[in-house]
TIMARFI-502586 format. One line per 8 residues: number of its first residue (from 1); for each residue x negated, z, y of C-alpha. Coordinates in pm, whole numbers, plus 50000, padded with zeros to 5 digits. Layout:
NUM = X,Z,Y | ...
***
This chain:
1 = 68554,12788,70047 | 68768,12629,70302 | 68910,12268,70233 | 68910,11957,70412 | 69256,11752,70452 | 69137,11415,70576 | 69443,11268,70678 | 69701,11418,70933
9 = 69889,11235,71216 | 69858,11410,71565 | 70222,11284,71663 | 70280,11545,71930 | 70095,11767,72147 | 70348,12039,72175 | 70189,12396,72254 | 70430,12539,71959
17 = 70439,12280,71651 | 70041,12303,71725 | 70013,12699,71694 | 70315,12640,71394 | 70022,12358,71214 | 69750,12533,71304 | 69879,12873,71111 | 70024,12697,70824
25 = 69635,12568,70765 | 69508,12886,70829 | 69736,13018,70504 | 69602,12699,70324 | 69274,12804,70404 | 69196,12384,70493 | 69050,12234,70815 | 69268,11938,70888
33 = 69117,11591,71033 | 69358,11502,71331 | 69417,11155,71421 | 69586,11004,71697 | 69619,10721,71930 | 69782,10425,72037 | 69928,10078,71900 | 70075,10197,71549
41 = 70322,09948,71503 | 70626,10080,71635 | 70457,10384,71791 | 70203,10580,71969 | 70090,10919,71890 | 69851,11138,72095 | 69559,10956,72259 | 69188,11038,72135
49 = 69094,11236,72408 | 69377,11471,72391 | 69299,11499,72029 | 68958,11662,72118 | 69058,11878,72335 | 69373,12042,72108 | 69078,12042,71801 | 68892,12239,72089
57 = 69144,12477,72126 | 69148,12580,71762 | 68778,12479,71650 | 68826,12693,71294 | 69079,12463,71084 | 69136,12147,71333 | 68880,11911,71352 | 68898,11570,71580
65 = 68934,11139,71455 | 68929,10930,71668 | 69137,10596,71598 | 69063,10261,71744 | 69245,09976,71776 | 69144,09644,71600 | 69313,09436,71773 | 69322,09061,71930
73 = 68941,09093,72134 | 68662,09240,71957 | 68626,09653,72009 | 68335,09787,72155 | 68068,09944,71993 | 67987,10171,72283 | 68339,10339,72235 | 68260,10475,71895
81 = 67907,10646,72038 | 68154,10778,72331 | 68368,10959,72123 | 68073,11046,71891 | 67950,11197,72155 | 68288,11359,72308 | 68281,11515,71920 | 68468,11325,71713
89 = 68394,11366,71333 | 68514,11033,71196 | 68735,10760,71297 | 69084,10607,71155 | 69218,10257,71113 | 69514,10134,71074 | 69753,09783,71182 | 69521,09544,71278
97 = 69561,09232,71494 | 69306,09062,71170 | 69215,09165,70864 | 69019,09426,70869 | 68692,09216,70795 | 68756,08993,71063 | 68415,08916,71231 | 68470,09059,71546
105 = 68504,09369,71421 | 68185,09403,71208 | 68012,09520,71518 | 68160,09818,71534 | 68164,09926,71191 | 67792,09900,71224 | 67766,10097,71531 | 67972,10410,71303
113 = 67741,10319,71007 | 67449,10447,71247 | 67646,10737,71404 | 67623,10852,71002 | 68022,10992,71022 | 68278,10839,70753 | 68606,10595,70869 | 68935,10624,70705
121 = 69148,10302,70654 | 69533,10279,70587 | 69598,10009,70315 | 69899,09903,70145 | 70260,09907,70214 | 70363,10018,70596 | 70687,10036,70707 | 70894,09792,70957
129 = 70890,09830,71307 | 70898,09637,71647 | 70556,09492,71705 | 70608,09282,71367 | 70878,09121,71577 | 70642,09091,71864 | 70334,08986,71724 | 70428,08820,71367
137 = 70166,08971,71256 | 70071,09004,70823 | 70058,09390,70807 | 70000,09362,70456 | 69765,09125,70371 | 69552,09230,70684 | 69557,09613,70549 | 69471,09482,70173
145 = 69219,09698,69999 | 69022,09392,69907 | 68942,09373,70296 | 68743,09679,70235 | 68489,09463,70010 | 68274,09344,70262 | 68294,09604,70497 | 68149,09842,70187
153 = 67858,09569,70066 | 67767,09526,70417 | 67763,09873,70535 | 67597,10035,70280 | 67520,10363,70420 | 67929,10370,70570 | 68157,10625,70409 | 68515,10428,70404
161 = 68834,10620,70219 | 69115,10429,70146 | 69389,10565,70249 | 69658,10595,69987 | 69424,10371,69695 | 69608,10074,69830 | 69968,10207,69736 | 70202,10086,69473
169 = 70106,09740,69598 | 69746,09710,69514 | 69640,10069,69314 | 69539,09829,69023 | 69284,09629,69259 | 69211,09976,69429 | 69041,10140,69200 | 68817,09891,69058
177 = 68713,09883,69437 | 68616,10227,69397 | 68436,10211,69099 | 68237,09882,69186 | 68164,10034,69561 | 67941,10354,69566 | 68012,10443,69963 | 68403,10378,69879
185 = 68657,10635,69833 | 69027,10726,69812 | 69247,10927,69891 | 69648,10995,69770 | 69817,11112,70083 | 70193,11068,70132 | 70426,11172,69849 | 70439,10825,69698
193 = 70069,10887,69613 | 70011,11196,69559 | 70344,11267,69359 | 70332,10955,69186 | 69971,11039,69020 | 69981,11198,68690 | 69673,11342,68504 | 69700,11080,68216
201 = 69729,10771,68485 | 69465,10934,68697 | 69193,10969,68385 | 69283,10610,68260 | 69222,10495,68604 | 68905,10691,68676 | 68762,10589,68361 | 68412,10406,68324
209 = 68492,10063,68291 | 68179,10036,68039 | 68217,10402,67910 | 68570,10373,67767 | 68572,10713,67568 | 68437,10894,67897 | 68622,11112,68079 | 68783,11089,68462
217 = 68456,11226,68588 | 68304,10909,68605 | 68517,10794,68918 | 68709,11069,69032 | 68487,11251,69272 | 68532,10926,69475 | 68865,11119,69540 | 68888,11317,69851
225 = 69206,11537,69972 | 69458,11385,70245 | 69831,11481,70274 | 69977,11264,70511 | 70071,11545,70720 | 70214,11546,71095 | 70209,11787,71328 | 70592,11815,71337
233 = 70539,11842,70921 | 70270,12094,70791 | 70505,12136,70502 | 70363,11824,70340 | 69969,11957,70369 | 70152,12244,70099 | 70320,11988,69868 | 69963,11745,69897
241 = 69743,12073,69858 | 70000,12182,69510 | 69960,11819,69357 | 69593,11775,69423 | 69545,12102,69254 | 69770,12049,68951 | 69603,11691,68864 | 69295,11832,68916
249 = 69364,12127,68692 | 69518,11895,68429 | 69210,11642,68463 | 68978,11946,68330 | 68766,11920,68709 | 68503,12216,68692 | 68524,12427,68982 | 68234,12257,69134
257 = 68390,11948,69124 | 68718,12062,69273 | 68566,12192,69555 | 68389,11874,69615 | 68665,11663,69603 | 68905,11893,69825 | 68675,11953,70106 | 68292,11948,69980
265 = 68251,11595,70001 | 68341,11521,70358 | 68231,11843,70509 | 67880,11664,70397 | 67946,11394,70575 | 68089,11546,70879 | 67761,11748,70876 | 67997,12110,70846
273 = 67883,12390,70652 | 68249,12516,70509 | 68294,12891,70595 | 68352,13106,70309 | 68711,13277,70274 | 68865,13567,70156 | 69131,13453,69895 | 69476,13695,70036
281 = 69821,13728,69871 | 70042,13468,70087 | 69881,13129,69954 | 70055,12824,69891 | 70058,12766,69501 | 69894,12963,69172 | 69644,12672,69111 | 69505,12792,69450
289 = 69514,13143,69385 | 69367,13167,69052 | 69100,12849,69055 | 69048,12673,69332 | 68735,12802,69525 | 68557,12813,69211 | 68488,13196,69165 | 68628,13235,68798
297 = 68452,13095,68534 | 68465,12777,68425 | 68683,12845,68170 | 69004,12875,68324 | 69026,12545,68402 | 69045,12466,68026 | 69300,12749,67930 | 69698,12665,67842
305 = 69860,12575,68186 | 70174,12778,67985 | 69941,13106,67986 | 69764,13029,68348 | 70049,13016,68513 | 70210,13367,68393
***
């Protein structure tokens, strides 16, 4: 099956790094979740509409976010049902004027809750940049996981990832967010996620707080796959698509449950059916050629990573 990457920056709309992002999925055999739009910070990448129309242009492995700005006067509803309807399969959040549970924008999390499509929320560290200077605003206490807490026991029936599980600044507080929220998840895009995460941190964190001797399968398909990638950077979709296989591998994830968690889970709530694949010679890593889509038997997963990877 094809996978899902959740989390890619649409930072240009040049005709060639497109075609160049677009093929490098195609070899990864994984849709990627485009995001754009303005007031980042420092910067602006692609605005929403454009986004549609380049996931238009290659409707097999690009699929449209739209990201809207929380900002100093309360968003509008009505402009997540208008990009629902323009398409859209989820939207992004990221640098907000408040905290993201500020009142004002409560409303429109509820309007998304009844559009039924998931929201993805940076938290944690964010670099520098020149609106700090301008607007003095607290990046990181307004993009603290612990924000997500009410927006998750008020919206019930919202799917909300958090981006990065809060980075090194909050992963502690992170995952118990996780496991006490049953419509929040996580993802471990950028490389200070995704290659920070070993298998033995990963199943002590994933752990059932009142299971102790369980395994990482109580919490870990709250995980879904995001690389961080940009359009001028499919290389990192490889490296993010290499470590989410390995830790899965070394976490002993059936094939069922690596499917879910790199692709199956959102495609469900993006309403997709994933297409099925034929596996070819030029993939990205072993784990993806020998396990991934879940075709061998179970049993691989649990053989000697010494002898799987001969």
């Amino acid at each position: 099956m094809m996978h899902i990457d959740l989390h890619v920056h649409c930072n240009t709309a040049d005709p060639k790094l497109l075609r160049k992002y677009v093929e490098n999925c195609r070899k990864n055999e994984c849709m990627a979740a485009l995001s754009g739009g303005l007031r980042y910070g420092g910067h602006d990448f692609v605005p929403n509409e454009e986004v549609v129309k380049i996931c238009g242009e290659y409707p097999d492995v690009l699929l449209p976010l739209a990201k809207i700005d929380l900002w100093d006067t309360p968003p509008d509803p009505a402009e997540a049902r208008r990009y629902a309807d323009m398409g859209v399969k989820g939207f992004k959040f990221i640098y907000p004027y408040h905290e993201y549970d500020h009142d004002s924008y409560l409303p429109l999390y509820e309007e998304i809750e009844k559009l039924g499509l998931p929201v993805l929320f940076h938290t944690g560290g964010y670099a520098q940049n020149r609106a700090d200077v301008a607007f003095r605003r607290p990046a990181l206490k307004n993009m603290h996981p612990v924000n997500l807490d009410r927006i998750a026991r008020s919206f019930q029936k919202l799917h909300i990832v958090m981006a990065h599980l809060g980075t090194a600044y909050f992963r502690d507080l992170a995952v118990n967010l996780v496991k006490t929220h049953e419509n929040l998840y996580f993802d471990l895009a950028g490389s200070g996620a995704f290659l920070a995460m070993d298998a033995l941190r990963m199943c002590e964190y994933m752990r059932s707080p009142v299971l102790p001797g369980g395994g990482p399968q109580n919490f870990i398909h709250k995980m879904v796959f995001g690389s961080d990638s940009y359009i001028t950077a499919p290389y990192i979709q490889c490296q993010a698509l290499n470590a989410y296989q390995e830790l899965l591998f070394r976490c002993q994830m059936t094939p069922g449950q690596t499917h879910d968690i790199l692709g199956g889970t959102v495609a469900g709530w993006m309403r997709l059916e994933l297409p099925s694949i034929t596996k070819t010679a030029h993939l990205t890593t072993p784990w993806d050629r020998r396990q991934l889509d879940g075709n061998p038997d179970a049993e691989i997963i649990y053989a000697d990573p010494h002898e799987f990877l001969k």
